[in-house]
MARKOL-654973 format. One record per residue (C-alpha): residue number from 1; residue in one letter; x, z, y. Coordinates in steps of 0.5 Angstrom, whole numbers, plus 2048, in hexadecimal, padded with zeros to 3 digits. Example, Ala and Ser with C-alpha at 12.3 -4.5 7.8 and 13.67 -1.06 7.14 Angstrom:
REM residues 2
{1,A,{819,810,7F7}};
{2,S,{81B,80E,7FE}};
END
This chain:
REM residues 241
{1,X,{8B7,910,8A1}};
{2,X,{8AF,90D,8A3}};
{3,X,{8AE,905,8A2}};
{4,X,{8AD,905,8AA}};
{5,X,{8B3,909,8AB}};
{6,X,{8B8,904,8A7}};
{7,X,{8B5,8FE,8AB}};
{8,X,{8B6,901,8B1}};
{9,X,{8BE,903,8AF}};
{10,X,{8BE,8FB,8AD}};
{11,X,{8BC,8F9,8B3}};
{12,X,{8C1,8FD,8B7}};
{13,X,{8C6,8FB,8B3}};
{14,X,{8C4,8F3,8B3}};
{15,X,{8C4,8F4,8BB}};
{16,X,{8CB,8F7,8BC}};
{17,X,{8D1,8F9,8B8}};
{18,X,{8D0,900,8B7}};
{19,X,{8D2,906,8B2}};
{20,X,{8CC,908,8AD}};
{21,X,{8CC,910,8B0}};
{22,X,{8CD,90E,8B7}};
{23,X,{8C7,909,8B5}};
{24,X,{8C3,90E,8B3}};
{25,X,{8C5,914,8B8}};
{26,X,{8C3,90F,8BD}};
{27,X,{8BC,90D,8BA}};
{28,X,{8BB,914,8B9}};
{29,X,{8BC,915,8C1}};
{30,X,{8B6,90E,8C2}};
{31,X,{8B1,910,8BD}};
{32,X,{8B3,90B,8B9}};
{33,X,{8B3,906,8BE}};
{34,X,{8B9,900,8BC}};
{35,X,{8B8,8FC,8C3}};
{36,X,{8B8,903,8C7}};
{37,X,{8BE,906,8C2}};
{38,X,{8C2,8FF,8C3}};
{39,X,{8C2,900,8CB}};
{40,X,{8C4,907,8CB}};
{41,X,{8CA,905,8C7}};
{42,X,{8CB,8FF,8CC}};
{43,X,{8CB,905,8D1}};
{44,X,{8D0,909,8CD}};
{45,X,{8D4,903,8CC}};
{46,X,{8D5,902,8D3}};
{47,X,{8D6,908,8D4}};
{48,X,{8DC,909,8D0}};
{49,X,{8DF,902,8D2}};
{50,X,{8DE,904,8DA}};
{51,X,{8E3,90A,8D8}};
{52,X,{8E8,908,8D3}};
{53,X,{8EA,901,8D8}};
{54,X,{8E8,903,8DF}};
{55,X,{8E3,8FC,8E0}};
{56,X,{8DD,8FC,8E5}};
{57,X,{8D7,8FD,8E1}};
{58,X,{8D5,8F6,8E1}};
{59,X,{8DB,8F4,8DF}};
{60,X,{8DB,8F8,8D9}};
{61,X,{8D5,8F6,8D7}};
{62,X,{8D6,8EF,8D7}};
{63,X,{8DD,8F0,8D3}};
{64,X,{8D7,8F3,8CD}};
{65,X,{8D2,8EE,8CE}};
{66,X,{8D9,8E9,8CC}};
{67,X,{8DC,8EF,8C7}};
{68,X,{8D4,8EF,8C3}};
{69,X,{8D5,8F6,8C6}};
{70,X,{8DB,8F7,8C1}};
{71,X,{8DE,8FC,8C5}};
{72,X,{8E4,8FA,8C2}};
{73,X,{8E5,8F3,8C3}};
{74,X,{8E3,8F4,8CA}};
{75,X,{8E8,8F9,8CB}};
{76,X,{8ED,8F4,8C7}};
{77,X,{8EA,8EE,8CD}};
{78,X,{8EB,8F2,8D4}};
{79,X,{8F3,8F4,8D1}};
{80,X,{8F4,8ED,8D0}};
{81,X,{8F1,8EB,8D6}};
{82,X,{8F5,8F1,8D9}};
{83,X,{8FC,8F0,8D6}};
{84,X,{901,8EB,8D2}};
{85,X,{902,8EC,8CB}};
{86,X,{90A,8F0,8CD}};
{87,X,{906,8F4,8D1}};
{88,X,{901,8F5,8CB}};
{89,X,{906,8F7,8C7}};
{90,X,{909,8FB,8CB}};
{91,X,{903,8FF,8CD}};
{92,X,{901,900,8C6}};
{93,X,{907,902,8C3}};
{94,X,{90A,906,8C8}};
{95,X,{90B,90D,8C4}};
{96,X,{910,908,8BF}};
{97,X,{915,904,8C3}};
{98,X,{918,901,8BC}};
{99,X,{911,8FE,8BB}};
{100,X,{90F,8FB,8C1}};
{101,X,{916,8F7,8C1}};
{102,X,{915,8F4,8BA}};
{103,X,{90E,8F2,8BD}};
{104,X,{911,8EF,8C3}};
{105,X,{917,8EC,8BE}};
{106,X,{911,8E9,8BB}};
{107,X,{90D,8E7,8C0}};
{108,X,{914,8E3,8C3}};
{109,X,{916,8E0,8BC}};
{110,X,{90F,8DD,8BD}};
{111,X,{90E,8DB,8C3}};
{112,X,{915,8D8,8C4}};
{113,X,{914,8D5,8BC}};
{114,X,{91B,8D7,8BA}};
{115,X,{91F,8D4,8B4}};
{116,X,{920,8DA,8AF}};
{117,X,{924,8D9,8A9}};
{118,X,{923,8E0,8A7}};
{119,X,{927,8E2,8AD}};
{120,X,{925,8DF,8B5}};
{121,X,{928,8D9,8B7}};
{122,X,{92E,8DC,8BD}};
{123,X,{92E,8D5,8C0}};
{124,X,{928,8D5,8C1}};
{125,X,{927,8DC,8C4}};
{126,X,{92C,8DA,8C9}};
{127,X,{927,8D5,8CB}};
{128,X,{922,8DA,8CD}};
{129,X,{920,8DD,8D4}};
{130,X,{925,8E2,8D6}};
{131,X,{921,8E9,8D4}};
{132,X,{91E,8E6,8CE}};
{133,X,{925,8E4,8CB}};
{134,X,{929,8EA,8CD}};
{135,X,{922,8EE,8CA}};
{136,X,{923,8E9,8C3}};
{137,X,{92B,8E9,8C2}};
{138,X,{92A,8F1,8C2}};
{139,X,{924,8F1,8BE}};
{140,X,{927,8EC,8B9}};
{141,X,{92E,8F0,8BA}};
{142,X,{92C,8F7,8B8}};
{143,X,{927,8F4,8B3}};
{144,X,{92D,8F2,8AF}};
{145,X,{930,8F7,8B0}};
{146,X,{92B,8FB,8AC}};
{147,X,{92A,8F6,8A7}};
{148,X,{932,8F5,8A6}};
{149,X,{935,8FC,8A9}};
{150,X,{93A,8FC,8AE}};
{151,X,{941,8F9,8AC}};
{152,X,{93D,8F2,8A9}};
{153,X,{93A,8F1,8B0}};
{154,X,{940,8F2,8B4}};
{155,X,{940,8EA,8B1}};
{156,X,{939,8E9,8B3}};
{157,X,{93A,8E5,8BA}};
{158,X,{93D,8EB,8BC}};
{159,X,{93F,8E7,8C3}};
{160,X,{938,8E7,8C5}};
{161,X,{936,8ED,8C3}};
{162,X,{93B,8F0,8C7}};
{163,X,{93A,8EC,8CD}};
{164,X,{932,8EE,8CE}};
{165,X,{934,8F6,8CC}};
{166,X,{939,8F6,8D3}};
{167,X,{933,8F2,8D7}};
{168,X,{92E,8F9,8D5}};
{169,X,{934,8FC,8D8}};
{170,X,{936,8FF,8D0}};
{171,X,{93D,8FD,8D3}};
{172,X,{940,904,8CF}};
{173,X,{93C,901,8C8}};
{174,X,{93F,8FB,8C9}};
{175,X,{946,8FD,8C9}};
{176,X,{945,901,8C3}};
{177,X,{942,8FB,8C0}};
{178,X,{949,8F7,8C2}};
{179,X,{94D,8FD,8C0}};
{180,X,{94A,8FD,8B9}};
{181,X,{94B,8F6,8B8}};
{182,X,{952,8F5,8BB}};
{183,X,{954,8FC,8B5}};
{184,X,{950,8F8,8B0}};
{185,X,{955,8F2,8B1}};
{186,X,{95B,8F7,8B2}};
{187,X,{959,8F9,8AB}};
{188,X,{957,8F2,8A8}};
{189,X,{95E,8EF,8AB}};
{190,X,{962,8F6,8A7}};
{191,X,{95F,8F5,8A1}};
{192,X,{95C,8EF,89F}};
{193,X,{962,8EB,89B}};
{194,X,{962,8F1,896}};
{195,X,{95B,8F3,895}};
{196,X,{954,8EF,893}};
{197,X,{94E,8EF,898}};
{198,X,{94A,8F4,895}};
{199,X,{952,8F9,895}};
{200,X,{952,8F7,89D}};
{201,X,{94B,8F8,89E}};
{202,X,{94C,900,89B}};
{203,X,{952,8FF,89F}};
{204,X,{94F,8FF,8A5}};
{205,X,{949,904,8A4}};
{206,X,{94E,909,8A3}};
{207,X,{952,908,8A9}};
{208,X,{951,90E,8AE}};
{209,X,{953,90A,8B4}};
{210,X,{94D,904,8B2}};
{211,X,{948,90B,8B0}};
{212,X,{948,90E,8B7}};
{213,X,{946,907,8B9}};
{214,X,{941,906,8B4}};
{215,X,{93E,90F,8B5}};
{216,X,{93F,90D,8BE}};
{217,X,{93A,907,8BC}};
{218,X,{935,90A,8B8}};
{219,X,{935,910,8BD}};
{220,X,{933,90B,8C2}};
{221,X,{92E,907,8BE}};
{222,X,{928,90B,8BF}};
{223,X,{929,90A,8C7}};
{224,X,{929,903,8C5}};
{225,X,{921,901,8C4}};
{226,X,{920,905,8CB}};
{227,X,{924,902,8CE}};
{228,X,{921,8FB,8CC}};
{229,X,{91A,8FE,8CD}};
{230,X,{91D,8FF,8D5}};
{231,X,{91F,8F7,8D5}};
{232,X,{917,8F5,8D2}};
{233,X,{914,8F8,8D7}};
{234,X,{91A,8F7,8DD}};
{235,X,{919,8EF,8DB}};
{236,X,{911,8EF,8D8}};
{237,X,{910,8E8,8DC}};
{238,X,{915,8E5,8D8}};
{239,X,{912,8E7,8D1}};
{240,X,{90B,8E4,8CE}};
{241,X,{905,8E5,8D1}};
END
C-alpha cells in the first residue's frame, strides 16, 4: 500500500470505528477521499440503524451521533430506552428458557440485595412482591434440587415451595411432592430405630412407592421452566427494570 493510501486509511479510521477491509473497500469507492468515505459509512450506518429498530431517520442518526457511531452501542441504547432489563432478558434469550430465568434470578438477587449463605435467605424471599417471590422460591427450590437431588430437597422449605407450585396452578406437581414426602416419613417412621441415616437414606431411593413419585416429578420438571418463563412475562411490571 502506497504512502497516500495508508494516510488516507489512518485518517478513515481516526474518524470513525471502522473495520480495516470495510475501510479500504469504502475508500476504494471515494477515490481515496477519507472525509467522503467517512460520510458514506455515516450513510450506511443510519441505514442499518433505520432497519434493525424501526426509528425515524433523525432519531437514528442522533442515537450514533451519542454511540461514536458504534452501531452496537447505539443499538444497545435504544434497547434500553425501550425496554427494562427483565424484558432484555427476555428478548435476548428467548430460545433458552432455562438461561433467561437465572439471568432474571440474578438481576432479582441483586436488586432486592438478598442475603445468601450458599443458598437464598427463604425469610427474606417471603418479603418480596408476590410474583418475584413465587419466581425466587421455584428457582431457588428446583436449583437445590439439582444440586441436592430429589429426596434431600423434600427437606428444603418444601412448605413454600409447594404453595408457589399450586399458585402456577401445578396443583397435580404439588400433590406429588406431598405424596413423596409423606412416603418418605412413612419409611423414615418404619425404619429409623434399626438402620443408620445412610441405610435409611438407600432405604427410601429403593422404595417403589417413594420412586414413582420422584419419576412423576422428573416428568413434569421440563414443564417447569416454561411455565415460570409465562409468570415473568404475565407479571413483567413486577420484575427489574
Amino acid at each position: 500500500m502506497d504512502p497516500t493510501s495508508t494516510q488516507a486509511l489512518q485518517q478513515l479510521r481516526a474518524l470513525l470505528p471502522i473495520g480495516l477491509r470495510h475501510a479500504q473497500a469504502l475508500l476504494a469507492r471515494c477515490a481515496g477521499n477519507p472525509q467522503q468515505a467517512a460520510e458514506l459509512y455515516k450513510s450506511e450506518l443510519l441505514q442499518v440503524l433505520v432497519d434493525k429498530s424501526g426509528l425515524p431517520s433523525e432519531q437514528a442518526r442522533e442515537q450514533l451521533l451519542n454511540a461514536g457511531y458504534d452501531l452496537n452501542r447505539a443499538l444497545h441504547a435504544i434497547e434500553e430506552a425501550r425496554f427494562t432489563l427483565t424484558q432484555r432478558i427476555l428478548r435476548k434469550h428467548h430460545r433458552d428458557p432455562g438461561q433467561a430465568l437465572d439471568l432474571i434470578a440474578q438481576a432479582i438477587e441483586t436488586a432486592e440485595q438478598l442475603p445468601r449463605q450458599y443458598w437464598l435467605d427463604f425469610a427474606r424471599l417471603e418479603q418480596l412482591a408476590p410474583a418475584p417471590r413465587c419466581f425466587m422460591i421455584l428457582h431457588e427450590w428446583l436449583a437445590y434440587e439439582d444440586w441436592e437431588g430429589f429426596d434431600s430437597a423434600l427437606h428444603f422449605h418444601l412448605p413454600q415451595a409447594i404453595a408457589q407450585f399450586r399458585l402456577l396452578q401445578l396443583d397435580t406437581l404439588a400433590d406429588t411432592l406431598e405424596q413423596a414426602d409423606q412416603r418418605q416419613q412413612q419409611v423414615r417412621a418404619a425404619h429409623a430405630e434399626h438402620e443408620c441415616p445412610i441405610e435409611l437414606a438407600m432405604r427410601i431411593n429403593q422404595d417403589p412407592l417413594f420412586n414413582r413419585r420422584q419419576d412423576h416429578f422428573n416428568q413434569q420438571r421440563p414443564l417447569l421452566d416454561e411455565r415460570l418463563y409465562q409468570w415473568v412475562e404475565r407479571h413483567i411490571e413486577q420484575f427489574p427494570t
